[in-house]
N, C-alpha and C positions, 0 to 999 in steps of 0.2 A: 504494500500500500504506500503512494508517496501523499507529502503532505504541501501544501501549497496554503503560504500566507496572504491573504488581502488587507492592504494596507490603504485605506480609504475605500467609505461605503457606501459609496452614491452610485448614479444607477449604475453606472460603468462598474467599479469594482461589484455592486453586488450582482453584477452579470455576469461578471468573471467569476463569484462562488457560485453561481450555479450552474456554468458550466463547468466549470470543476467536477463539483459536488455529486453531480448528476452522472457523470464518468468516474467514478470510483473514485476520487482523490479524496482523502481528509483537509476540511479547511478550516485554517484558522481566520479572523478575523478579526483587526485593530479598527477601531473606530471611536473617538470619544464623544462622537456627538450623541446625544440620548436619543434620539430618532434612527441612528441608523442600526440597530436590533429589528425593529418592524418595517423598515424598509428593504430589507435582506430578506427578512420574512416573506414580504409580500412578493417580491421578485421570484421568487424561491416556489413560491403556490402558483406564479404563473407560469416558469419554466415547467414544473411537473407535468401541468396539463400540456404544454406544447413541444419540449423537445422529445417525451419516450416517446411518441406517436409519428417522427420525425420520421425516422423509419421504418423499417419492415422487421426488425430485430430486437428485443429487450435491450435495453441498456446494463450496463453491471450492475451492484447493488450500489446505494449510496452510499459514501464516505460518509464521516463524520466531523458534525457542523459544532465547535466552540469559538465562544465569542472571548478572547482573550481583554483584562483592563489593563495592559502594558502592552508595547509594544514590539520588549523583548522577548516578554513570552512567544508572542506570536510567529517572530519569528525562530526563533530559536528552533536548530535541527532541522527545520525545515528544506524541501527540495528545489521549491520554488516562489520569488517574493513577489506580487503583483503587486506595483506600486500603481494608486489611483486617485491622487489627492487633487488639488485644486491646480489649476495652470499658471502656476509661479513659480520662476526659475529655482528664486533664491530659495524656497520653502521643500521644493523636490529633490536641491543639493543638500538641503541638512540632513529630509529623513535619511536621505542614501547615507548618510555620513554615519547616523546612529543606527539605523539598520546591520549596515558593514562591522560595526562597533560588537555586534552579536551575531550574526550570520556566518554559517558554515562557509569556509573561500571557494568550496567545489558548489555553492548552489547558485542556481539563475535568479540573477535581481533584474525585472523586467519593469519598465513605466509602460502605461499606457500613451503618453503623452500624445499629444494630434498634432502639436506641433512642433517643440523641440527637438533634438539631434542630442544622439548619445553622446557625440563629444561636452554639447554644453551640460547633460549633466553627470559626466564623468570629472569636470572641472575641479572639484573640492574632494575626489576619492580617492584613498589610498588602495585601493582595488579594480579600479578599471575594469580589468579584462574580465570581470564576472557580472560589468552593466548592460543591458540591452534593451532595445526600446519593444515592444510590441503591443502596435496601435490595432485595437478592435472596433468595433461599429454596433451599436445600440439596434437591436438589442443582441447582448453578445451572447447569449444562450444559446441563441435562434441564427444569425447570419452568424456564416464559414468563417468568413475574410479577414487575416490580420497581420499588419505590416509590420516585417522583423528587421530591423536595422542595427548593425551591429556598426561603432567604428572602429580606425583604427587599431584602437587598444583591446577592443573586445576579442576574447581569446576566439580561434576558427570552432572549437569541440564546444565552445557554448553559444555559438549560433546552430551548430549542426543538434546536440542535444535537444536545443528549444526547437527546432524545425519538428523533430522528432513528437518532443511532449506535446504538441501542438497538433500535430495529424494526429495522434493517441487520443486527444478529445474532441475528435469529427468536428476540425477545421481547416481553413486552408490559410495556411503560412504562404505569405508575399514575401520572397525575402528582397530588400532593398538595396541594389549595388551603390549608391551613392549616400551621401548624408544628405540632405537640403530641407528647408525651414518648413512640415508640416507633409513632408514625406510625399506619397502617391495620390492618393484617393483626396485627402483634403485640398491636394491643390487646385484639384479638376472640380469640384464641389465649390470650393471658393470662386473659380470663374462663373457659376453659374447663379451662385449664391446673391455676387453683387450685381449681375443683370438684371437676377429679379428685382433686387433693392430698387434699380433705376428706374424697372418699370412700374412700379408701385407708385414710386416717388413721384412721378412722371403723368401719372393717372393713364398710362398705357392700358393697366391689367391690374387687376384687385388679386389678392391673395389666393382667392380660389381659382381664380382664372389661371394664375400662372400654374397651381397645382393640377386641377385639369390638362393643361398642357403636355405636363411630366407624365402622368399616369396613363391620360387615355393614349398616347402617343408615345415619345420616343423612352419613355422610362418600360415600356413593355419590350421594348426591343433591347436596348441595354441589358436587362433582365436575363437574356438567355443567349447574348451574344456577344455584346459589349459594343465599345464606339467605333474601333478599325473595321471588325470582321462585318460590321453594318454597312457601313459605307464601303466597303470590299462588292457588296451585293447591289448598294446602291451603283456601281460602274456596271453593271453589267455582265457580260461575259469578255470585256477589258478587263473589269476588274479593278485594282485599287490606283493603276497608272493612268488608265482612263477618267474614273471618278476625279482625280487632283488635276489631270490637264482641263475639264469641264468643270467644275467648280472650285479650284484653288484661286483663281482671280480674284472670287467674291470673300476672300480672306483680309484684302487689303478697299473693300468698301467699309465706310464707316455703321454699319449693322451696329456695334457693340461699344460699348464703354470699360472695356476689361483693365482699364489702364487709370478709371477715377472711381472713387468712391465716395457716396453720397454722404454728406455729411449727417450720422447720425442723431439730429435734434428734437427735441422733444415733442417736436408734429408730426413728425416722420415715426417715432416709437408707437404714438398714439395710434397713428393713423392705419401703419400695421398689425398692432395688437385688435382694435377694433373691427378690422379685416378676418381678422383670425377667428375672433370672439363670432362674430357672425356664420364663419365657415363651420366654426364645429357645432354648432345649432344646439346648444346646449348639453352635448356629450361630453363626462366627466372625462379627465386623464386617465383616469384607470380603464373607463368602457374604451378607450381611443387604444389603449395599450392592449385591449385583449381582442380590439377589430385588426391590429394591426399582426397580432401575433396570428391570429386564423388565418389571413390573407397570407401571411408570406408561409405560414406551413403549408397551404394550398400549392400557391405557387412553386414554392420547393420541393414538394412530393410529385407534380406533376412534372418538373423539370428532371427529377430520379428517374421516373417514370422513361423517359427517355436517355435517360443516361449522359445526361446536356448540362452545359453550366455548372451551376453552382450541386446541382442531383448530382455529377458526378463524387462530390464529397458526402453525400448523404449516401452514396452506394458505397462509397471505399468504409465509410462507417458501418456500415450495416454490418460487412464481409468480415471487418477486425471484429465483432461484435458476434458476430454469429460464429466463429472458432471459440471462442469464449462459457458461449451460452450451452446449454441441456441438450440441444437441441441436434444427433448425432447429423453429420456430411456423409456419410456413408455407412454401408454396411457394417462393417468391419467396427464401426465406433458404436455403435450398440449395445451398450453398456452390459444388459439384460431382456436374455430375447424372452423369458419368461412372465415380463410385465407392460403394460402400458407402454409406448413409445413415445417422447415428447415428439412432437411433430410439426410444433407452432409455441413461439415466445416472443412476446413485443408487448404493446403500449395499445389502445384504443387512438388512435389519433383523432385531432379535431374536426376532421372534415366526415370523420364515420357518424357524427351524430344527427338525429332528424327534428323534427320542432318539439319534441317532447322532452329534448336534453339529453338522452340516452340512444345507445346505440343502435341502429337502425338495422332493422330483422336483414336487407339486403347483404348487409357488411356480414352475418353470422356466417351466412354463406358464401361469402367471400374466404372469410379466415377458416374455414373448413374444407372450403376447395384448396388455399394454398396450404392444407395441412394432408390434402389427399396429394397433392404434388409432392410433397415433402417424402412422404411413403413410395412416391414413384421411383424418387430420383435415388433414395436409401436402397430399393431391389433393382435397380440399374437400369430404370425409365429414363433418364439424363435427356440432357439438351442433343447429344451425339447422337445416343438413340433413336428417338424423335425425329431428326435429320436423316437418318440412314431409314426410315419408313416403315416404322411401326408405333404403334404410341396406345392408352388406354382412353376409350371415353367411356364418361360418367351415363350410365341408362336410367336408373333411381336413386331420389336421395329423398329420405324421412327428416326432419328437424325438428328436436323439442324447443320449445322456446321456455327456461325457468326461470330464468332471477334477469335482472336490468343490468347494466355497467355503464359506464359515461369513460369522459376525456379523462385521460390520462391512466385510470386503470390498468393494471394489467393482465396479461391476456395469456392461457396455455392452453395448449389442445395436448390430448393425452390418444393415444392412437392403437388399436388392438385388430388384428387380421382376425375375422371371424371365422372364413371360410377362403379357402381360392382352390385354383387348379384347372387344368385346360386352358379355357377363356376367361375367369371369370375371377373378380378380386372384391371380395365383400369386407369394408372396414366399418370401426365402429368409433367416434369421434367423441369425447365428452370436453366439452371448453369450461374453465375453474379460473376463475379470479381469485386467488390467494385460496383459498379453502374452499370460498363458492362452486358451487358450480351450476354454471350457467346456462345449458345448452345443452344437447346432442343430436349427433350426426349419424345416420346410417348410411352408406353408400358405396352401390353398386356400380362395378365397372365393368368394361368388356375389353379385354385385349385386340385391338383391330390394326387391319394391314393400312396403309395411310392410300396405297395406291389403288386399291381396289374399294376401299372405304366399305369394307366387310370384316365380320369377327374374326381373329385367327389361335388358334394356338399358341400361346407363349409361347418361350424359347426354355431351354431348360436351368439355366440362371435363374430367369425370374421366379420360374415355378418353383425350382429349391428353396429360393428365401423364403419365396413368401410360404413353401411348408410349412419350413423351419419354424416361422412365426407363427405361425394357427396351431402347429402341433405342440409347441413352446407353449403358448399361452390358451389351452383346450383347457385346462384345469379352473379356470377364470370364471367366475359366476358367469350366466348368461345376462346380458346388460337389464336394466328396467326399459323396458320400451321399443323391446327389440321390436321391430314393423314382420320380419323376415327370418323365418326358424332355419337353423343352420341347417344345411342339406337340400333346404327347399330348393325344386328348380326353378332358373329365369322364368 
């Protein structure tokens, strides 16, 4: 188990404990403002519901959450120091100073900072080579992306370590070859930042207008492809040499003000706050935090789904996650062919639920089909298989519906071969929420040729396992609710 300190507990650091947290690590936590315990909290209750359900895999168990009232304790021993305090130079060069003063010299002292450069806050440290910046984006539970900037003096094995710790809790490490003032992402973000300011200022575009702008438009394209490989598409089949001899011109028309900024006065505060106060039509922060968290788990589970973007991290997690989990890869890891098979372990995610808050009878039979697949791919139904032309469809399937679950829950299917042989693979599926249990599944397959799309005789692999498991697990009460008495024919 490692342990990792957060060192400032505003939403930044308490997003960094829960992503931590939520990935196995034990976290400590220094904060002496008396709000931030129930601000960690509350972060903490909305990660649950939205990162286990991120993927298609349980997450590990949780580490363990103390609230340290020194700052030595908290760090002390520990593997990794997220520093998250306020954006002042002089005030991030002391804590490093007394951090350092108690900090193991083999562990990662990491800032958040958005805009600083490791060197200015290595400036005051007798340790250097153990400062590193990594910049995340709100909310850090939930989005990948975090920029790792080491400098000069930062040792090579504690950039490569942190790249490391860092994919380990299903994110994506930017590493940064250069130093400069607010690193990658923020600089791109500021040019767009102060256009909108102009246009506000300017009475061009009201706050939602320019927000409209981003969302229904070029921020969905960004989303899943970003700004080059967009404009790559917009050239055509030229391509990106094309697109810049046709619109690299209009680079040097005056469109933009990225070179002034509006001065900040107290009409201009006003007059965007009031803006703002209108757009969200009277939606608390906290309802805006948990619209915003379903949105982007949507978006992100569809983008898995494809195996695109930012889904590509959400599947490399799943993978590290599921070597982990109960949940056997193959035959051979089958713990005990004489009991229940785990078949299925994950999260309820957000977007399974239906207007009633709980999870919707479609999704049961989702996560019970993907726990008949699970059982395909364990007797050597595989992706290979299925490409070489043969595969099993489902002909019946029974479903109790028993107890409810919602977001964030979690989710087991437990898996027992009732019957098979020749054609035919009869499972029996019971899904358990911690002791609950929820659900069961009957269901009937038939081994078929994919090209002549008729039943065929398994091969003799398959048919071995799946003896093995029916004869293995013949001693097994008969389920409550079986539809279908063993032996019965199709």
């Amino acid at each position: 188990m490692k342990t990792v300190a957060i060192i400032g507990a505003g939403v930044i650091g308490a997003g960094w404990a829960a992503r931590f947290l939520l990935n196995g690590w034990d976290v400590r936590v220094f904060d002496p403002e008396p709000a931030a315990r129930d601000r960690v909290e509350a972060v903490l209750q909305a990660a649950r519901l939205a990162l286990p359900g991120l993927g298609d895999v349980a997450l590990p168990a949780e580490g363990r959450l103390t609230f340290c009232p020194l700052m030595s304790e908290a760090v002390q021993s520990a593997d990794w120091v997220q520093e998250s305090v306020p954006e002042r130079i002089e005030l991030k060069q002391k804590m490093f100073q007394a951090i350092q003063s108690t900090l193991d010299p083999d562990a990662i002292l990491a800032s958040s900072t958005s805009g600083f450069t490791p060197t200015e806050l290595q400036a005051s440290s007798n340790r250097p080579e153990q400062i590193i910046v990594a910049h995340p984006f709100n909310p850090v539970y939930l989005l990948p992306l975090v920029e790792v900037v080491p400098s000069d003096k930062t040792a090579p094995e504690v950039t490569e370590r942190a790249l490391q710790a860092l994919r380990s809790i299903g994110m994506s490490p930017l590493p940064v070859s250069q130093e400069v003032p607010a690193h990658i992402a923020d600089r791109l973000l500021e040019a767009v930042w102060r256009e909108a300011l102009w246009l506000v200022k300017d009475d061009v575009a009201t706050t939602a207008d320019i927000d409209e702008a981003i969302r229904q438009g070029f921020g969905l394209r960004w989303a899943q492809m970003g700004l080059f490989e967009t404009y790559r598409i917009a050239g055509g089949n030229g391509g990106m040499a094309h697109f810049l001899s046709q619109f690299g011109p209009a680079l040097k028309w005056p469109w933009s003000k990225l070179t002034d900024v509006p001065e900040m006065d107290e009409a201009l505060i006003q007059k965007i706050a009031s803006q703002s106060d209108d757009q969200a039509q009277g939606r608390s922060i906290e309802a805006l935090e948990a619209q915003r968290d379903r949105n982007l788990v949507g978006i992100l589970r569809s983008l898995a789904a494809q195996g695109w973007g930012a889904g590509q991290v959400v599947n490399q997690a799943d993978a590290a996650h599921l070597e982990k989990s109960q949940v056997p890869q193959s035959f051979d890891q089958i713990g005990d062919l004489t009991a229940p098979v785990c078949t299925l372990d994950r999260a309820v995610p957000l977007d399974w639920l239906d207007y009633n808050g709980h999870m919707t009878e479609a999704r049961y039979l989702h996560a019970f089909g993907d726990a008949t697949d699970r059982m395909m791919i364990l007797i050597g139904c595989d992706r290979d298989y299925v490409a070489a032309g043969q595969s099993f469809f489902t002909v019946e399937t029974h479903i109790r519906h028993i107890d409810e679950v919602t977001a964030g829950a979690p989710l087991k299917v437990m898996t027992r071969v009732i019957s098979a042989g020749g054609k035919k693979m009869h499972l029996w599926h019971e899904m358990l929420s911690g002791d609950r249990l929820l659900a069961t599944a009957e269901h009937m397959l038939l081994h078929v040729d994919l090209g002549t799309r008729r039943s065929t005789p398994m091969p003799a692999l398959l048919a071995d396992r799946l003896d093995q498991l029916a004869n293995a697990q013949a001693h097994l009460a008969t389920p409550q609710g079986l539809a279908r008495a063993i032996g019965d024919p199709l």
